[in-house]
N, CA, C and O atoms as a MOPAC input file, in Angstrom:
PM7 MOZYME 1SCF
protein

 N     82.98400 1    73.27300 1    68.10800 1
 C     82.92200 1    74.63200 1    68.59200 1
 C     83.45000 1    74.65800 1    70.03400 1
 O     83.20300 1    73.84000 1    70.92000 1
 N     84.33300 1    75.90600 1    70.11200 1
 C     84.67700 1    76.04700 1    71.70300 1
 C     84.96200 1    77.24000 1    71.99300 1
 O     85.81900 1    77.94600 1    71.46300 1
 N     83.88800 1    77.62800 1    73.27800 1
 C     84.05800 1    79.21700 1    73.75800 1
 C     84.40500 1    78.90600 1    75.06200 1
 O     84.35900 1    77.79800 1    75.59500 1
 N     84.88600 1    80.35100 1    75.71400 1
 C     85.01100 1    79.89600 1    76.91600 1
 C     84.97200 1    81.67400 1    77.55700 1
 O     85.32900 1    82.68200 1    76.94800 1
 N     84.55000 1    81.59500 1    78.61200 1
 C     84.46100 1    82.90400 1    79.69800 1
 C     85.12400 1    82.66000 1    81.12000 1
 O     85.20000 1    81.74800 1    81.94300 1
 N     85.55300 1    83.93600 1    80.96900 1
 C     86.79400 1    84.03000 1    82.57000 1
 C     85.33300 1    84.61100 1    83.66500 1
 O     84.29300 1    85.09100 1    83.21500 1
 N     85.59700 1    84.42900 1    84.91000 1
 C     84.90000 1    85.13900 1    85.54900 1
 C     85.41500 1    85.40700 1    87.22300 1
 O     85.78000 1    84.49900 1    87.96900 1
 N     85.37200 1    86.31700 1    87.45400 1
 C     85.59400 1    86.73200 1    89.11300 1
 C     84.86400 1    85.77700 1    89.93800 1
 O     83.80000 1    85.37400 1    89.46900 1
 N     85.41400 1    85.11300 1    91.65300 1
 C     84.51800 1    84.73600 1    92.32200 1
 C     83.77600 1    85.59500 1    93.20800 1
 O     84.06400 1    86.07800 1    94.30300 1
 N     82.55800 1    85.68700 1    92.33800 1
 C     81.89000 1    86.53100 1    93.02900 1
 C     79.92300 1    85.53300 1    92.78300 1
 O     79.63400 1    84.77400 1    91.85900 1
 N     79.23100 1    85.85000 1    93.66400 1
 C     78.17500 1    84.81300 1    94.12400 1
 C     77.69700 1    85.46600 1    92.50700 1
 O     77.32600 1    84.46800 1    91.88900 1
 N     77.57800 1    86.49300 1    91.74000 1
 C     77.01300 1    86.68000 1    90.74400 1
 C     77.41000 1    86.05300 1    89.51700 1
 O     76.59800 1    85.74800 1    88.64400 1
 N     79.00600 1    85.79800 1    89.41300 1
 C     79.48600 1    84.68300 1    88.53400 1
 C     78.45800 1    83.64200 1    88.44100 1
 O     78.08600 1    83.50100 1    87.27600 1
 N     77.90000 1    82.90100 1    89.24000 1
 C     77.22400 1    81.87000 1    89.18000 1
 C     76.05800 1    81.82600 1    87.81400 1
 O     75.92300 1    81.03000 1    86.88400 1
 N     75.48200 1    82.81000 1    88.12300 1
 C     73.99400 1    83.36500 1    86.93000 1
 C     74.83700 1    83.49900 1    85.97700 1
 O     74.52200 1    82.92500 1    84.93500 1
 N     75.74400 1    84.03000 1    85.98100 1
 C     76.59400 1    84.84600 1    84.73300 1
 C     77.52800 1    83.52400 1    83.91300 1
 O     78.08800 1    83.78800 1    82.84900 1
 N     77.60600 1    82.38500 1    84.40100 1
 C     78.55000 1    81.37200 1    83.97400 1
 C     76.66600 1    80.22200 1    83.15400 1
 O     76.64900 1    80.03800 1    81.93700 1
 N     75.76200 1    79.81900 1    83.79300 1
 C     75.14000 1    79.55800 1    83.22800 1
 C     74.20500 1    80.27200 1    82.41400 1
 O     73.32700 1    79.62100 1    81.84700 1
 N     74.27200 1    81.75500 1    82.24300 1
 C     73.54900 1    81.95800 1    80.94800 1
 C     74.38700 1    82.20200 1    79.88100 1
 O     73.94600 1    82.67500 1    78.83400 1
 N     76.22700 1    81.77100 1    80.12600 1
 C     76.88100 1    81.89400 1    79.16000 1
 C     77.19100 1    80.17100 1    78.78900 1
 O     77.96500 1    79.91900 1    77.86600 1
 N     76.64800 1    79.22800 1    79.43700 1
 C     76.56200 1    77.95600 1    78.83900 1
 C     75.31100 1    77.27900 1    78.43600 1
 O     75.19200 1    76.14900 1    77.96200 1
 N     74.27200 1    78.27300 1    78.73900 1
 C     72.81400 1    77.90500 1    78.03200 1
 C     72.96100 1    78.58600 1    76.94600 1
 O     72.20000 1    78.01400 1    76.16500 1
 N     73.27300 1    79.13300 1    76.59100 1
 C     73.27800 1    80.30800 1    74.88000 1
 C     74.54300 1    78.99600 1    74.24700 1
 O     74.43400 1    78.44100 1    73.15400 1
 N     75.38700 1    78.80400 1    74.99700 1
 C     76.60100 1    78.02600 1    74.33200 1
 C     76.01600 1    76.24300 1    73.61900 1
 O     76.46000 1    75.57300 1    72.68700 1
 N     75.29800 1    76.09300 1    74.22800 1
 C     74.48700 1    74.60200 1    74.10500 1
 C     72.93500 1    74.62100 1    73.58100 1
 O     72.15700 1    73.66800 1    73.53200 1
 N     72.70500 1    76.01700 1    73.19600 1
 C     71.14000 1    76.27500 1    72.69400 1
 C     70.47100 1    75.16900 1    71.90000 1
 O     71.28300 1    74.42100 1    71.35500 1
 N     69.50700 1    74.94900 1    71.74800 1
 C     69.13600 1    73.92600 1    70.82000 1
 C     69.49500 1    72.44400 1    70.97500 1
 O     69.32100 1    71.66500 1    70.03800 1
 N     70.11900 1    71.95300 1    72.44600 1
 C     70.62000 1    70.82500 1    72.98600 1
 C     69.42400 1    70.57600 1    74.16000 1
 O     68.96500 1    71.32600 1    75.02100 1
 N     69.08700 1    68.94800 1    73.73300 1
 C     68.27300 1    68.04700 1    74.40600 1
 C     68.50000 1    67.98000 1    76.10400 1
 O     67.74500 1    67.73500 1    77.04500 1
 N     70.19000 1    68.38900 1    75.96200 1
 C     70.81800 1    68.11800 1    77.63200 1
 C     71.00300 1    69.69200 1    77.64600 1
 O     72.00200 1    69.76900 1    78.36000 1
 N     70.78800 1    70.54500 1    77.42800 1
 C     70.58600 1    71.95500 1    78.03800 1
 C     70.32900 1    71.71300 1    79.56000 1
 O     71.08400 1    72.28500 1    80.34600 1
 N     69.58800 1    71.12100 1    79.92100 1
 C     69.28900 1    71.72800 1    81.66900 1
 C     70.02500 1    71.60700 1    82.21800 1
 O     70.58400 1    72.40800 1    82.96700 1
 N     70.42500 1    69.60000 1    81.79800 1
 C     71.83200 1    69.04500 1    82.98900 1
 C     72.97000 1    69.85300 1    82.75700 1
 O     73.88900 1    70.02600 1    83.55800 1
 N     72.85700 1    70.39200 1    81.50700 1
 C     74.45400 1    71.11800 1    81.40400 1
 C     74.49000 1    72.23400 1    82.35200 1
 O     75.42100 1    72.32200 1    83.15200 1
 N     73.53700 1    73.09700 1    82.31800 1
 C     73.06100 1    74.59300 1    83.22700 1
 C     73.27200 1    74.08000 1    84.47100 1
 O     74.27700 1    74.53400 1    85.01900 1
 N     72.61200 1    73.23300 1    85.12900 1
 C     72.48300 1    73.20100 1    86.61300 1
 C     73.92900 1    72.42200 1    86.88500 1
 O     74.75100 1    73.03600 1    87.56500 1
 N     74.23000 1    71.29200 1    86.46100 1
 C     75.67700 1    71.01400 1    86.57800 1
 C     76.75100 1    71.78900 1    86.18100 1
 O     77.85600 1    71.29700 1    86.41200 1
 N     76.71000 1    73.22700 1    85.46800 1
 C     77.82400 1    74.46600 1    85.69100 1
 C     77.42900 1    75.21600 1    86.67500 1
 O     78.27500 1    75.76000 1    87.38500 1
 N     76.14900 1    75.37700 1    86.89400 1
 C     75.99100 1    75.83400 1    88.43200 1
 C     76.46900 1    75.68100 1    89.74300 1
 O     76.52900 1    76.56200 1    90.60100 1
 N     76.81400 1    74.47600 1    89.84600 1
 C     76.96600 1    73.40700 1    90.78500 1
 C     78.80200 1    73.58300 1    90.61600 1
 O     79.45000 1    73.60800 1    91.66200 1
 N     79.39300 1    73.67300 1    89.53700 1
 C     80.28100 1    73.63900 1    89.89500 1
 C     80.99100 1    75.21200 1    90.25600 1
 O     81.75000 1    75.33100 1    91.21800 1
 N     80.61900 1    76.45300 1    89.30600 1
 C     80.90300 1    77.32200 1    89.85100 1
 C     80.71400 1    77.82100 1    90.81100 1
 O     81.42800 1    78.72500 1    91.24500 1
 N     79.47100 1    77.25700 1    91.52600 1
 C     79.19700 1    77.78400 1    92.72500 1
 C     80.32300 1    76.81100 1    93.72700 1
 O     80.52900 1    77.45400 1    94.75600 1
 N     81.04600 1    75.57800 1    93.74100 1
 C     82.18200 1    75.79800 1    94.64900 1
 C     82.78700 1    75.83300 1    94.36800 1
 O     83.50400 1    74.98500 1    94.89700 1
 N     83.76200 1    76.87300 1    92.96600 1
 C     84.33300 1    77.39300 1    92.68300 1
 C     84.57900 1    78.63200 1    94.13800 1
 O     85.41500 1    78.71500 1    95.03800 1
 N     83.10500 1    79.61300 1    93.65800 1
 C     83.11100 1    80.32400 1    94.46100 1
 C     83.19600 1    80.10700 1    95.89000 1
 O     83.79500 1    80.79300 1    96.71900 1
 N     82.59900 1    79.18800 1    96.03900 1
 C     82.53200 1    78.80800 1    97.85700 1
 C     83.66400 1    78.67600 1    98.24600 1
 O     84.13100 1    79.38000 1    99.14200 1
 N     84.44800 1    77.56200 1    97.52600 1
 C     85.21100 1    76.82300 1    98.38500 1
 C     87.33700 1    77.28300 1    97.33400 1
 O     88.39100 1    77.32600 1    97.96900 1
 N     87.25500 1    77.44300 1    96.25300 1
 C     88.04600 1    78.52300 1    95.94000 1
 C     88.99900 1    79.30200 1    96.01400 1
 O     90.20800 1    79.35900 1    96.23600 1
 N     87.65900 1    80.20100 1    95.63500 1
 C     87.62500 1    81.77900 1    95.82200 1
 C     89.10000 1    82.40900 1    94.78600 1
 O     89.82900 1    83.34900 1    95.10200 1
 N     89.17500 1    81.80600 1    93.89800 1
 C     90.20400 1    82.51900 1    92.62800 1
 C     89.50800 1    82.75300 1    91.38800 1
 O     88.58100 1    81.96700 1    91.19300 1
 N     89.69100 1    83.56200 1    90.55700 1
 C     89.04700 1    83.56300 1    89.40800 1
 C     88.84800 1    82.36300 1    88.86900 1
 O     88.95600 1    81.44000 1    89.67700 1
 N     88.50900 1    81.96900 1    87.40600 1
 C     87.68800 1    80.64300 1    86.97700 1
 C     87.53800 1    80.86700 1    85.67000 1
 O     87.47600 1    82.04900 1    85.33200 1
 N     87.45400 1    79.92200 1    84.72100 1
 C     87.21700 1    80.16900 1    83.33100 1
 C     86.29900 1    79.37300 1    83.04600 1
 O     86.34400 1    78.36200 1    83.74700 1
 N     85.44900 1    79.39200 1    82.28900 1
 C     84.46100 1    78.18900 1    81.78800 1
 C     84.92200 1    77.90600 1    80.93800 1
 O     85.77600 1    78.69200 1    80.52800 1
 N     84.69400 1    76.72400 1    80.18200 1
 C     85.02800 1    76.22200 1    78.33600 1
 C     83.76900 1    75.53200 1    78.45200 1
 O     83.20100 1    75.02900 1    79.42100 1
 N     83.41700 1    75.64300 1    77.03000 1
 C     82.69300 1    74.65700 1    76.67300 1
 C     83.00800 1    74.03700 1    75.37300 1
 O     83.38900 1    74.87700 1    74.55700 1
 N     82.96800 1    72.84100 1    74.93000 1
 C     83.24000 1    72.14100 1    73.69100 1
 C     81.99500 1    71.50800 1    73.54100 1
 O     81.16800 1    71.18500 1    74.39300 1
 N     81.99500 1    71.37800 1    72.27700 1
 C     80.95000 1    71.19100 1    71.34500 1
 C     81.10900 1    70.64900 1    70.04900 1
 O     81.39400 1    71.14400 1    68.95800 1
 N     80.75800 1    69.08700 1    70.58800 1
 C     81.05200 1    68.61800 1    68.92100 1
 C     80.12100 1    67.08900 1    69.08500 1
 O     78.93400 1    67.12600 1    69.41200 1
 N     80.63800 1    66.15900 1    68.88700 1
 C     79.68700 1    65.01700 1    69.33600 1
 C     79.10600 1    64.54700 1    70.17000 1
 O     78.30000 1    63.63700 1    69.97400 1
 N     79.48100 1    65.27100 1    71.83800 1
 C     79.46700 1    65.60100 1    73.14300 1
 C     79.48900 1    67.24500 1    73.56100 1
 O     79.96400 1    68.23100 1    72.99600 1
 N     78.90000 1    67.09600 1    74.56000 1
 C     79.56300 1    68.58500 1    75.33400 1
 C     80.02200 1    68.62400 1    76.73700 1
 O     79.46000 1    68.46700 1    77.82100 1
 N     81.37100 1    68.91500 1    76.31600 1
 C     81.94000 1    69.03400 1    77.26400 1
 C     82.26800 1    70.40600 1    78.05800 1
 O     82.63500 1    71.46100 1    77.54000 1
 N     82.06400 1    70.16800 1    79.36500 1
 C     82.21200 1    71.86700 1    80.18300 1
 C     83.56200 1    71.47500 1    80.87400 1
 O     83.71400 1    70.36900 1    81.39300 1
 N     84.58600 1    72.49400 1    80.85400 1
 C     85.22500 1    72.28700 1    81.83500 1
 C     85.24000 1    73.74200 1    82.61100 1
 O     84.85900 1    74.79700 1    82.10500 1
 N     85.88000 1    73.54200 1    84.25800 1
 C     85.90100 1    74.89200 1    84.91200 1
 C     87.15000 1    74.77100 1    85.62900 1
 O     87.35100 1    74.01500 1    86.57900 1
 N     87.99700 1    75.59500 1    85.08700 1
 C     89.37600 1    75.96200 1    85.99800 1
 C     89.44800 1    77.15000 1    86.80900 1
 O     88.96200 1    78.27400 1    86.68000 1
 N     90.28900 1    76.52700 1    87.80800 1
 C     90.02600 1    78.01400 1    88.81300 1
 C     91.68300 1    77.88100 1    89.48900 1
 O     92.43400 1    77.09000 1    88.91800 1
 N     92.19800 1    78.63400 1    90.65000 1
 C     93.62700 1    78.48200 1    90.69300 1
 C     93.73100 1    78.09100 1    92.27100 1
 O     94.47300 1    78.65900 1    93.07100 1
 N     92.95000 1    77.13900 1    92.53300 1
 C     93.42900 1    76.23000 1    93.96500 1
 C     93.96900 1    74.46900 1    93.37600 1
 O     93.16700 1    73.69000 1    92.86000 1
 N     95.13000 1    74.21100 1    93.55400 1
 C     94.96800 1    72.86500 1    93.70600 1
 C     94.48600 1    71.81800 1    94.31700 1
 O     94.85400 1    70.68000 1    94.02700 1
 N     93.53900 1    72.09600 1    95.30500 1
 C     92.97000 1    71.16200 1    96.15500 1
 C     92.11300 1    70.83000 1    95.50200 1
 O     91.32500 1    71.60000 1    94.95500 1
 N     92.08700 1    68.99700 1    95.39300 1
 C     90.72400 1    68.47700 1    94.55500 1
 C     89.54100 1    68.37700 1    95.24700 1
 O     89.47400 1    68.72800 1    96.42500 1
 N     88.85500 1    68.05400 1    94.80800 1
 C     87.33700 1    68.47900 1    95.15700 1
 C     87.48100 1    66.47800 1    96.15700 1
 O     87.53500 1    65.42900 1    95.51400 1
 N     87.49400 1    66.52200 1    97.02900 1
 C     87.24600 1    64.89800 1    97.79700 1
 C     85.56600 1    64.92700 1    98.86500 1
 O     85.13400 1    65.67300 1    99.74300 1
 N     85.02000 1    63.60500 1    98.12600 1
 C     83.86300 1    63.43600 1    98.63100 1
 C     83.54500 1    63.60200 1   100.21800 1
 O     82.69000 1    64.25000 1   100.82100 1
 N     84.90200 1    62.49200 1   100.76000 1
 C     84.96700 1    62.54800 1   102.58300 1
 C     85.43900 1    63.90300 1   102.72600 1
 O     85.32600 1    64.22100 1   103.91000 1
 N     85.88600 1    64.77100 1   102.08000 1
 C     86.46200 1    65.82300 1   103.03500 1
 C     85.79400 1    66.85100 1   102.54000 1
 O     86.17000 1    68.00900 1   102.72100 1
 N     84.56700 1    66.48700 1   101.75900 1
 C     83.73900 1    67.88000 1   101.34700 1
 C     82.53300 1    67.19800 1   101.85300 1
 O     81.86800 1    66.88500 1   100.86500 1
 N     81.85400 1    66.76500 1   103.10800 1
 C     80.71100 1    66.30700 1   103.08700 1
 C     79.53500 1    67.26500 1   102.49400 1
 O     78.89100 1    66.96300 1   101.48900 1
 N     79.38700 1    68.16200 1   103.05700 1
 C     78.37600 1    69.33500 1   102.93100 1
 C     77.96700 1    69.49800 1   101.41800 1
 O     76.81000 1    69.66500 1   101.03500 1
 N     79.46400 1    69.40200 1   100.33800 1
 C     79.22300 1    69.68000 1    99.16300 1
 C     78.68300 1    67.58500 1    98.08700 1
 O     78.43300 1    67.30300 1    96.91500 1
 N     78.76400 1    66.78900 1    99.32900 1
 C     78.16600 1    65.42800 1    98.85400 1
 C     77.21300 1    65.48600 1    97.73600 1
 O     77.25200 1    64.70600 1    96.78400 1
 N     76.43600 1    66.34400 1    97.86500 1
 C     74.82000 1    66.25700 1    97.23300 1
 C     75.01900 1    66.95000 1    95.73500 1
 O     74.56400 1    66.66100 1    94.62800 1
 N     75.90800 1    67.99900 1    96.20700 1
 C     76.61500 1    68.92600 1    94.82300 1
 C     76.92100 1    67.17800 1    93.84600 1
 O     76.24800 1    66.69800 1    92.93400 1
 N     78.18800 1    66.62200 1    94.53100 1
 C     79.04500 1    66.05500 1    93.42200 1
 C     77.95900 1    64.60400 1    92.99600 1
 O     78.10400 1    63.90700 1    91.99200 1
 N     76.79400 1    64.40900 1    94.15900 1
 C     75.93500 1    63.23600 1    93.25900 1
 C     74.69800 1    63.62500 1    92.52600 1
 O     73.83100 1    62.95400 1    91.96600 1
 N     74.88900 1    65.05400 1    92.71300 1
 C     74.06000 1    65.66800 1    91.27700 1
 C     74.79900 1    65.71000 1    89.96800 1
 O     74.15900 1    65.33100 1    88.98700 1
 N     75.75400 1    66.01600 1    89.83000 1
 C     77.01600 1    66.19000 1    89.12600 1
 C     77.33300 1    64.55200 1    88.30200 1
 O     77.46900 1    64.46000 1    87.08200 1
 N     77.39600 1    63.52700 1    89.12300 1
 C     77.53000 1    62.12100 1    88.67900 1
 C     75.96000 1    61.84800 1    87.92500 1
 O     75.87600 1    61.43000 1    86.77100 1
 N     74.95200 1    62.10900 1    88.64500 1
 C     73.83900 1    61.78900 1    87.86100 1
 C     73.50700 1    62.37400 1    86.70600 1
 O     73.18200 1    61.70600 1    85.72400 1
 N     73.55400 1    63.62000 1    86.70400 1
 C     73.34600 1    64.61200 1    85.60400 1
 C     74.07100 1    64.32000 1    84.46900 1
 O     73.41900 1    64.51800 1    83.44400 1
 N     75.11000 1    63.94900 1    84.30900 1
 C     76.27600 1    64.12200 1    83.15400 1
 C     76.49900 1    62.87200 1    83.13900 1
 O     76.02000 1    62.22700 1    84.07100 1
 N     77.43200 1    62.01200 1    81.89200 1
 C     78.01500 1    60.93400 1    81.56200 1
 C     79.45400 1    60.44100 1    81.70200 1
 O     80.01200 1    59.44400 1    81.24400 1
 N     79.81500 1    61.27900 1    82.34800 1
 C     81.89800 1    61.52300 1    82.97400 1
 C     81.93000 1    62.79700 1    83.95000 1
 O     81.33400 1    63.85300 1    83.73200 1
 N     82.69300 1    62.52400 1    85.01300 1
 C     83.30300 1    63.88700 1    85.04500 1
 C     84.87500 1    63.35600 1    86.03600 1
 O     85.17500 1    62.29400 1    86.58100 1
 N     85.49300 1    64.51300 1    85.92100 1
 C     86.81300 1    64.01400 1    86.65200 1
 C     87.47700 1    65.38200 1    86.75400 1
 O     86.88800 1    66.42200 1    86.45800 1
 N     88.87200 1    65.31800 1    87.23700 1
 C     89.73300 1    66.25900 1    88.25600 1
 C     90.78300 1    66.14000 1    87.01700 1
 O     90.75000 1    65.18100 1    86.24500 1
 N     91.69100 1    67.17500 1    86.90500 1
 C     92.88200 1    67.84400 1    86.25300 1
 C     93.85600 1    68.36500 1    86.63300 1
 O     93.90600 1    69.34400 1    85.88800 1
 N     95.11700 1    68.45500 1    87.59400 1
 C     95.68000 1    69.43500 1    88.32900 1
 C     96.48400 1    70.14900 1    86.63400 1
 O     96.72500 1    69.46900 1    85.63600 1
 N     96.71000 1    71.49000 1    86.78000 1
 C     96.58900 1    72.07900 1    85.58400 1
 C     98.22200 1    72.68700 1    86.36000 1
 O     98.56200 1    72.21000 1    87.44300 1
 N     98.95400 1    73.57400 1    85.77100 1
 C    100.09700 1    74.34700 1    86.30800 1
 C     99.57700 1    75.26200 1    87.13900 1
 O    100.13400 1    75.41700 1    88.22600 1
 N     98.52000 1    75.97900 1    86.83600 1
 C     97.53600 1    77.20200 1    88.06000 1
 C     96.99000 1    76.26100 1    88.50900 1
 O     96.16800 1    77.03500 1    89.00000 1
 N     96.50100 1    74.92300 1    88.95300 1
 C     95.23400 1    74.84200 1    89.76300 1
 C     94.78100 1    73.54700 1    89.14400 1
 O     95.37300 1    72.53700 1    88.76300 1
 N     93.33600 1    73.98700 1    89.18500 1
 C     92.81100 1    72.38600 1    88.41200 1
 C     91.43800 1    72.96200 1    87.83700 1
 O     90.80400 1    73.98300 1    88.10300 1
 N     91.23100 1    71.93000 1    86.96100 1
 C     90.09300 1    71.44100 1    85.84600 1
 C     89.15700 1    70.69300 1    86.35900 1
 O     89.55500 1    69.70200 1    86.97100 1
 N     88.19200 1    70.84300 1    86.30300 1
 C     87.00700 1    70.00600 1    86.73900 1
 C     86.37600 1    69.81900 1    85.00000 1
 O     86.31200 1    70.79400 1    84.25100 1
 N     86.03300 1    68.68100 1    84.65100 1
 C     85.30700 1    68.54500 1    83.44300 1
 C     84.29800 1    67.92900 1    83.63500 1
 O     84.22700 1    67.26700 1    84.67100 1
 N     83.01900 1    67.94500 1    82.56200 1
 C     82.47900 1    67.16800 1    83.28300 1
 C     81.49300 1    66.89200 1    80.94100 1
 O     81.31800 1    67.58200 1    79.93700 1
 N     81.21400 1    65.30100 1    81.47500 1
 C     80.70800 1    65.30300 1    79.54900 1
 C     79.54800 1    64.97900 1    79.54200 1
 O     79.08200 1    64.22100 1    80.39300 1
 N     78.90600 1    65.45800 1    78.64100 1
 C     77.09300 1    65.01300 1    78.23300 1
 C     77.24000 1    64.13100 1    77.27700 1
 O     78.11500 1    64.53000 1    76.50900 1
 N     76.74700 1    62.99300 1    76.91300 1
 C     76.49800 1    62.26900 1    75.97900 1
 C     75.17000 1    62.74500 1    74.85700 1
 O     74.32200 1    63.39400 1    75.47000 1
 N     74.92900 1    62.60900 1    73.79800 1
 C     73.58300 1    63.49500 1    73.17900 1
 C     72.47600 1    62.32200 1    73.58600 1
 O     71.33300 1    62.63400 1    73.92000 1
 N     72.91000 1    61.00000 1    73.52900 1
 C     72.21700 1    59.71700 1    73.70100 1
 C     71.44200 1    59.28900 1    75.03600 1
 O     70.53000 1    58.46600 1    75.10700 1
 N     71.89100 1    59.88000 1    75.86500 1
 C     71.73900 1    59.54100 1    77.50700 1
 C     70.39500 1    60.37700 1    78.32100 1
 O     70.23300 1    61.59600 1    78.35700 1
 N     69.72300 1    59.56900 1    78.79500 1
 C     68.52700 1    60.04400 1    79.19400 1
 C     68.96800 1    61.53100 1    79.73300 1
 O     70.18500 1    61.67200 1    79.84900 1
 N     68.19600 1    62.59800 1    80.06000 1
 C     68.85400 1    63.74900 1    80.75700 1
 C     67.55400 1    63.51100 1    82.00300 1
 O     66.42100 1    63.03200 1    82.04500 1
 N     68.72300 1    64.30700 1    83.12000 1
 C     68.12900 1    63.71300 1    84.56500 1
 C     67.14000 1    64.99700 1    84.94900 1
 O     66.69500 1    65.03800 1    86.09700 1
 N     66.79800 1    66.02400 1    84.02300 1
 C     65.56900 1    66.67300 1    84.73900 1
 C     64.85000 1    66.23600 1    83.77800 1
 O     63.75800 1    66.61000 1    84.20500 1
 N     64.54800 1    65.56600 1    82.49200 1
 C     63.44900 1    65.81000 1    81.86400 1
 C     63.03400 1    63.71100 1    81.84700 1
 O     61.97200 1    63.12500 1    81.63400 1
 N     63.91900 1    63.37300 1    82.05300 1
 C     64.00400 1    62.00100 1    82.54100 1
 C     63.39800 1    61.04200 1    81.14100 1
 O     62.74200 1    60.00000 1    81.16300 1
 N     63.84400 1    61.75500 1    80.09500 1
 C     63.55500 1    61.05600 1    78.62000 1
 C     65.00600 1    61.01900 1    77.74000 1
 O     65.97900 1    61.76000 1    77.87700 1
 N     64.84200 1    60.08000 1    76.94300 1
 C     65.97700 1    59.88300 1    76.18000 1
 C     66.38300 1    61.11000 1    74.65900 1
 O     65.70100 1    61.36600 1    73.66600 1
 N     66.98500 1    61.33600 1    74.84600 1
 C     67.76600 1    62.60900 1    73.83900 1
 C     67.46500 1    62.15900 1    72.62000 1
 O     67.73300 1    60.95700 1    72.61000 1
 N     66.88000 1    62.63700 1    71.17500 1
 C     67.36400 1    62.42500 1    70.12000 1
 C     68.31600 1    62.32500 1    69.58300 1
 O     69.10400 1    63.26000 1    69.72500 1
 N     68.75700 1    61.08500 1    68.64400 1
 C     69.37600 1    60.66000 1    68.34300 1
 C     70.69300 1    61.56300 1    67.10700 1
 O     71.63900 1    60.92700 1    66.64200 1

């Protein structure tokens, strides 16, 4: 399965991008990490940005989120200190994530494993 929503940068996108990837992942063990890690990324979408944005989500043996927006500048740890804490929530939460430069811009993806402990409930996923 794969849906996906466009959204304006606007600070309300943020709510509006994770209750369209909690309905998208319903009934998933990694629901939270997925929510708060699309949070995390639309919100410096919006911050740092500031172009419209699409969500995807895929859904099949994994779930994968990706978020495109239309800056090519990649997201870099040394030159985003402030947003540090964002991208080692982002590494902990999820099982991959990585950069895309796309023809508009770039892709941020990021993958859940179904197997992999999830980092708010800190128990292992059914199998």
């Amino acid at each position: 399965m794969t849906v996906e929503q466009h959204f304006e940068p606007e600070v309300g996108a943020i709510a509006a991008a994770r209750h369209f990837v909690a309905e998208a992942v319903d009934g998933n063990p990694r629901v939270d990490d997925v929510v708060i890690v699309t949070s995390e990324l639309v919100s410096n979408v919006v911050r740092h940005a500031v172009t419209p944005l699409v969500v995807k989500v895929v859904r099949d043996h994994m779930i994968r989120i990706e978020v495109s927006d239309g800056s090519s500048i990649l997201p870099a740890v040394e030159e985003l200190a402030e947003s540090y804490r964002g991208l080692r929530l982002i590494e902990a939460a999820s099982d991959g994530w990585g950069v895309e430069l796309t023809e508009t811009g770039k892709t941020v993806w990021v993958e859940f494993l179904p197997q992999t402990p999830g980092l708010l409930k800190g128990e292992p996923s059914p199998s």
